[in-house]
N, C-alpha and C positions, 0 to 999 in steps of 0.2 A: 167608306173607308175611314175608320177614327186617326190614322195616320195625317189625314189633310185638317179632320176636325179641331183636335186637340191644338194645335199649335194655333190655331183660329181662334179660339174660344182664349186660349193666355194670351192673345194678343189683347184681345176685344176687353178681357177682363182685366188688363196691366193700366189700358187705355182708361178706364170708366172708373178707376179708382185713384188714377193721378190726375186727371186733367176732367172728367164731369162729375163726379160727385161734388155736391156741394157745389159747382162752377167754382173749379182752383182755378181752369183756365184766367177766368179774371183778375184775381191775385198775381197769376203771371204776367198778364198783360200789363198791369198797372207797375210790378216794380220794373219791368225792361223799359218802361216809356220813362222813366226817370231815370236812366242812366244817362252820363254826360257824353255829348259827342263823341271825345275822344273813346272812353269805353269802348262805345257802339262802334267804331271804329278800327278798332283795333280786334274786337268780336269778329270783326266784316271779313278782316284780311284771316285769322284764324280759319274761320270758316271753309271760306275762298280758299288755298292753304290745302284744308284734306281734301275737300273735290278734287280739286288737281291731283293731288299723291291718288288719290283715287282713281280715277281717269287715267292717269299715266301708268298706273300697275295692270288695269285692263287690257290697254294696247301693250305694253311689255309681257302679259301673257299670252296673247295673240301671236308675238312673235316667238317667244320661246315653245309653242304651238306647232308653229310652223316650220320649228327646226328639227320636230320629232318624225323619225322614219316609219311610216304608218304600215309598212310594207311588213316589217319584221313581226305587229299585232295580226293582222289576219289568217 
């Protein structure tokens, strides 16, 4: 099924030409370890920050899930 392929293959080909060609990866790694505490810090809470919004729109649709009458689709 090329429906499962194709989005495999852009992913695997997005991957191999931003972060291993060449090993950019390292480039990345070397300017994030130079950023100053606070930066990395303040990145953290950002981060931390969407998770949550993340997490809480999951369970928020769970409920609003469970407020739909399943009775009236069958």
């Amino acid at each position: 099924m090329p429906i499962i392929y194709v989005p495999a293959i852009i992913i695997y080909v997005f991957n191999y030409f931003t972060l291993d060609y060449k090993d950019n990866w390292k480039q990345y790694n070397v300017e994030f370890a130079n950023y100053s505490k606070r930066k990395n810090r303040i990145g953290g809470w950002i981060v931390f920050g969407i998770i949550l919004l993340i997490i809480s729109n999951f369970i928020f649709s769970f409920y609003l899930i469970s407020q739909v009458d399943w009775s009236q689709y069958r």
